[in-house]
C-alpha positions as CSV (number, residue, x, y, z in Angstrom):
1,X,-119.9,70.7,-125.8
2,X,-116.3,69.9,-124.6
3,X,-113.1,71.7,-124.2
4,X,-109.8,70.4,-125.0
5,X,-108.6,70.3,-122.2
6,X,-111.5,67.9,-121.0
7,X,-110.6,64.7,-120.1
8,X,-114.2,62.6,-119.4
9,X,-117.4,64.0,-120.9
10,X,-119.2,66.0,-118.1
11,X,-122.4,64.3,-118.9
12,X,-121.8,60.5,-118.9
13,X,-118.8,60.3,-118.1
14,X,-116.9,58.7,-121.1
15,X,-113.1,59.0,-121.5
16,X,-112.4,61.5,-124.1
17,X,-108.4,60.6,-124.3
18,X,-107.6,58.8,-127.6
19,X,-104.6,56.5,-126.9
20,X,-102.7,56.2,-130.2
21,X,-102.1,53.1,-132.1
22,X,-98.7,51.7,-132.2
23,X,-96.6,51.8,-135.3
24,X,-95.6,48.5,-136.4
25,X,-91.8,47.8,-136.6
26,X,-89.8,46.1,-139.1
27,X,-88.2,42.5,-137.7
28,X,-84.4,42.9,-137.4
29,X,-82.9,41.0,-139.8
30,X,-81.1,37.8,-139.0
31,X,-77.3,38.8,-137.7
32,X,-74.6,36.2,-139.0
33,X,-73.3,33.5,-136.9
34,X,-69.5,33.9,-136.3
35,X,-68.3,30.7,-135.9
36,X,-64.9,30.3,-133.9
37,X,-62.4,29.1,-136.4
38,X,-60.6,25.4,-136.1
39,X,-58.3,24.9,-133.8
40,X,-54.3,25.0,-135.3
41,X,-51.7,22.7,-133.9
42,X,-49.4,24.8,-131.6
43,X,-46.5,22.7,-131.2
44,X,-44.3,20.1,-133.0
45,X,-43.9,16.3,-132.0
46,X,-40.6,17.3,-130.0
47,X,-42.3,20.5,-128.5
48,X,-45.1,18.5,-127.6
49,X,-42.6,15.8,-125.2
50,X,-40.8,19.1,-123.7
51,X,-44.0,20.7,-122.6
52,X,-45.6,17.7,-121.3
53,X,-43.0,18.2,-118.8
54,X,-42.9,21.8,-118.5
55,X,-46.2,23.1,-119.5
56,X,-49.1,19.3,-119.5
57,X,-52.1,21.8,-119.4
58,X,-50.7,23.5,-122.9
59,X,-49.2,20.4,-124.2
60,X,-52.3,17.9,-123.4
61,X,-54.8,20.2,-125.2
62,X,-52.6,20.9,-128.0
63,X,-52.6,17.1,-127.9
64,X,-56.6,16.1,-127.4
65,X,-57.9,18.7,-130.0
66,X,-55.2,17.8,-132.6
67,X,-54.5,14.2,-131.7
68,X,-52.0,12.2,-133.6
69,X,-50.6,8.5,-133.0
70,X,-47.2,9.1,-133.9
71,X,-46.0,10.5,-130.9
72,X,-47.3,7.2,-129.0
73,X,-45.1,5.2,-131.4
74,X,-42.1,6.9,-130.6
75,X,-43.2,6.4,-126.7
76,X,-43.5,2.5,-127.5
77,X,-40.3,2.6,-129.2
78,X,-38.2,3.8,-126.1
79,X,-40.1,1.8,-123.9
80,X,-39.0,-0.9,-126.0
81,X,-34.9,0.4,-126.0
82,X,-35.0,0.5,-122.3
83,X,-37.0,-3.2,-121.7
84,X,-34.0,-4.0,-123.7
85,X,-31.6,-2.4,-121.5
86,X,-32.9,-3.7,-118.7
87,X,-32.8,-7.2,-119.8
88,X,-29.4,-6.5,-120.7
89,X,-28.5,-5.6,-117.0
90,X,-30.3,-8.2,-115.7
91,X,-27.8,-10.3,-117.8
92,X,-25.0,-8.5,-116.8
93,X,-26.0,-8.6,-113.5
94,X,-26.3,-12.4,-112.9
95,X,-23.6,-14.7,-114.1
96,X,-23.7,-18.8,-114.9
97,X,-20.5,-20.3,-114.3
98,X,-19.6,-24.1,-114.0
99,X,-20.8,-27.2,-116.0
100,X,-23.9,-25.9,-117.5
101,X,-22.8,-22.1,-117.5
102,X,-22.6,-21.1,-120.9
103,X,-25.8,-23.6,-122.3
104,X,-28.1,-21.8,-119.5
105,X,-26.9,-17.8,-120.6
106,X,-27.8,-19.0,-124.3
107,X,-31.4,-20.1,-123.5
108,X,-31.4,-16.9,-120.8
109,X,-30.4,-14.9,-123.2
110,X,-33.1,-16.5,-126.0
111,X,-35.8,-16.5,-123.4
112,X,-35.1,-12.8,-122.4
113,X,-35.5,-12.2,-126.5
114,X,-39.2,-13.5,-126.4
115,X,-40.2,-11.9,-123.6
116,X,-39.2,-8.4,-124.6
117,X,-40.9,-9.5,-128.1
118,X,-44.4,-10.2,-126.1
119,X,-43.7,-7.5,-123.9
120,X,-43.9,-5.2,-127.0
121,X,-46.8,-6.7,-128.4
122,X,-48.6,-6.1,-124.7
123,X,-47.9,-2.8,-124.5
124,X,-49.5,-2.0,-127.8
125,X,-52.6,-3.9,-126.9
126,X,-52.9,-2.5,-122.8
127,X,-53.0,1.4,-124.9
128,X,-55.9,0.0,-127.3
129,X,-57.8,-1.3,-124.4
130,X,-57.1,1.6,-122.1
131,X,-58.0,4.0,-125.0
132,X,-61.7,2.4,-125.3
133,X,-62.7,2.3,-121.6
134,X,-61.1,5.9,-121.2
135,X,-63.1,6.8,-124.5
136,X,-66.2,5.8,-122.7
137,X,-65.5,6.3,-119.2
138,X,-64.8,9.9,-119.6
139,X,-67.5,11.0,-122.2
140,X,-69.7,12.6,-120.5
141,X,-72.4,13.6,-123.2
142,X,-69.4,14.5,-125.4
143,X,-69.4,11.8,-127.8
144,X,-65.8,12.1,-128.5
145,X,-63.5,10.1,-130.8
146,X,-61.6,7.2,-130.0
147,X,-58.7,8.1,-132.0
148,X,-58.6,11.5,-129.8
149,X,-58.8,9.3,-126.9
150,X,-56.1,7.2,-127.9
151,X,-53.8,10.0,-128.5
152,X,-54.4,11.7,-124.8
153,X,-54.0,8.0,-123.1
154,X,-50.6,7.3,-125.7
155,X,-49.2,10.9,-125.0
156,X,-49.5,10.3,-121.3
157,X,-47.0,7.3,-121.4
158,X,-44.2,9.3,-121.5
159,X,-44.3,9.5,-117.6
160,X,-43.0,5.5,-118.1
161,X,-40.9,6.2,-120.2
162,X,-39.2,9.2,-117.6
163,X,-39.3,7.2,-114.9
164,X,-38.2,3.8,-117.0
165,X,-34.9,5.8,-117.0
166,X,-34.5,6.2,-113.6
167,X,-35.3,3.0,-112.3
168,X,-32.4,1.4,-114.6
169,X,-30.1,3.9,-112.7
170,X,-30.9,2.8,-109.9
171,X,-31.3,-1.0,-110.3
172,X,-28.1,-0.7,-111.9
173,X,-27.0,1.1,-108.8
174,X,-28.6,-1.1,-106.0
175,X,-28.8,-4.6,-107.4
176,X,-26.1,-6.8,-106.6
177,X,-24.3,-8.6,-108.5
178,X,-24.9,-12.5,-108.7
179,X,-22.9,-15.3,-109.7
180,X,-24.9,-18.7,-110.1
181,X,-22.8,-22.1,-110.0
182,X,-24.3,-24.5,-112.5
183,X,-22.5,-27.4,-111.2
184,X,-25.2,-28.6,-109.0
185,X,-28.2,-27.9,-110.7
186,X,-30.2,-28.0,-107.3
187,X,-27.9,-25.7,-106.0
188,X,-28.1,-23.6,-108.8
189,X,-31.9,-23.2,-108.3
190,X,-32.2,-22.9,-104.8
191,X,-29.5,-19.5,-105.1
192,X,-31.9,-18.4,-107.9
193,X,-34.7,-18.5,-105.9
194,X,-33.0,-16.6,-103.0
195,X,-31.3,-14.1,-105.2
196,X,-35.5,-13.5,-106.8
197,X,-36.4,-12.9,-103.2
198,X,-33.9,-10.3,-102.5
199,X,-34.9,-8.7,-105.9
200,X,-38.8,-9.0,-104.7
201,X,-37.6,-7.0,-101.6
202,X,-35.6,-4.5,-103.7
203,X,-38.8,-3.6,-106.1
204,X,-41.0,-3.2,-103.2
205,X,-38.4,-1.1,-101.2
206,X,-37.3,1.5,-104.1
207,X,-39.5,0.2,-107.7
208,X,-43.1,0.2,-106.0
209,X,-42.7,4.3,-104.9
210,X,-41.6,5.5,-107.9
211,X,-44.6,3.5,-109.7
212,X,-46.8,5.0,-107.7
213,X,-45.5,8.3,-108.5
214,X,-44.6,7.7,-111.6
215,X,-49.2,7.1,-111.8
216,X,-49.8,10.2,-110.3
217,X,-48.2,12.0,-113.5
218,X,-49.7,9.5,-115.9
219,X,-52.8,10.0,-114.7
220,X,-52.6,13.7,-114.2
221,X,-51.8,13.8,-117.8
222,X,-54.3,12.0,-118.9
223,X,-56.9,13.9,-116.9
224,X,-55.9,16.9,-118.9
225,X,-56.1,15.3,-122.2
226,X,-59.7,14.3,-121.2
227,X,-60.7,17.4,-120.1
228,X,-60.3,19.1,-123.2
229,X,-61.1,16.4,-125.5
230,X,-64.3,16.1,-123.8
231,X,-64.9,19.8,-125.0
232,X,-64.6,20.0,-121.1
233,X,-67.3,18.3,-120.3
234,X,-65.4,16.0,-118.2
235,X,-63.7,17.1,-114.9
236,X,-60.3,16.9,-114.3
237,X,-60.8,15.2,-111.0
238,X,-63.2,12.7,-113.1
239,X,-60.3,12.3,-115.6
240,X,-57.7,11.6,-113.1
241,X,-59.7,8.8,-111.3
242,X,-60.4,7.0,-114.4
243,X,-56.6,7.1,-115.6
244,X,-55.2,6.1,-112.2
245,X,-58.0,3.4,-111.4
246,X,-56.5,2.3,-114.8
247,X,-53.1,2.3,-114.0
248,X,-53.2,1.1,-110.5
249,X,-55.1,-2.2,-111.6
250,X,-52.0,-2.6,-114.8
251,X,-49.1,-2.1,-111.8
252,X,-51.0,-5.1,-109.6
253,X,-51.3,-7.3,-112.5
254,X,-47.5,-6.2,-113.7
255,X,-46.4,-7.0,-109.7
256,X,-48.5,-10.1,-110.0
257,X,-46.7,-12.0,-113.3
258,X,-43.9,-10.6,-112.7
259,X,-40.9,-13.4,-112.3
């Protein structure tokens, strides 16, 4: 015989506590997954250029998560109006008088027409090729378009197109002007090569820094535009070396050609 209160049976000892059995529960049923909805576009095409100057952070993830081409269109169309103006000061700027004066401004003026033509057609093609390596460069597991990449890298030409501005000011403001006899053809040539040099010195004087600034924007830019397109998977810092590496390598071959 035991009591209740007993805990072990006096006699051999055997637990007499009865641990109960656990109820089973019901599994919770599955909760619904709330998915984030899409991104809208915040700003407008003209909103977009004023906040790339105000605001890049808002403005380049506006840009990478609802890319669009058409603002780097309007980009390569004012870089084209000021190549245009520049050629046209550089005309302005350096006048053929004597003998062979007016036959040399015609072919000048016909040569100047082609180049800006090419010039155009580079342009286009140095923002498809920058677009691919950047696509690939800054992936980083994200496996993001090329058309997203080509918007961020287009948007972020519209530091060349600020600073296109500003250096026809001031070339218009520090180059001199030059006045080429055509009489002696020989003569003619050896003040156009002097009058280049002086122009070499002037771009490496005042052109060169604001290049190199005007790279540091770009590339800032374009470093945002990747960080967000990337789903953040790519750093800024990572972003920003692959733009300015970019850049930098375009302004030594630009230097290089250059006339």
């Amino acid at each position: 015989m035991v009591s209740k209160t007993d805990r072990y049976c006096r006699t051999c000892g055997t637990t007499l506590i009865v641990t109960p059995t656990s109820i089973p529960t019901a599994p919770l049923p599955p909760q619904p997954v709330i998915e984030a909805p899409p991104y809208q576009r915040k700003f407008s095409l003209v909103q977009r250029f004023y906040k790339l100057v105000i605001a890049p952070s808002e403005a380049m993830k506006d840009i990478a998560l609802t890319p669009d081409y058409t603002g780097y269109f309007v980009i390569v169309a004012l870089e084209f109006v000021f190549l245009v103006l520049s050629l046209a000061m550089v005309m302005q700027k350096i006048q053929f008088v004597g003998t062979y004066g007016d036959q040399i401004t015609s072919i000048l003026s016909g040569m100047l027409a082609v180049a800006a033509i090419i010039a155009l057609i580079v342009i286009i093609i140095k923002w498809l090729v920058k677009s691919l390596i950047v696509r690939y460069a800054g992936d980083s597991g994200s496996n993001w378009r090329f058309s997203t990449a080509a918007s961020v890298s287009g948007y972020a030409y519209i530091a060349d197109v600020v600073f296109a501005i500003i250096g026809i000011a001031i070339s218009w403001l520090i180059l001199p002007t030059f006045q080429v006899d055509t009489t002696d053809l020989n003569a003619a040539i050896q003040q156009m090569n002097d009058y280049r040099a002086q122009v070499n010195m002037l771009k490496l004087t005042f052109t060169l820094p604001f290049n190199l600034i005007g790279i540091i924007w770009k590339s800032y830019l374009g470093s945002l535009g990747t960080h967000f397109g990337t789903n953040e998977k790519c750093s800024i810092l990572m972003g920003f070396a692959i733009f300015f590496v970019l850049s930098l390598i375009g302004l030594l071959i630009s230097f290089t050609i250059s006339p």
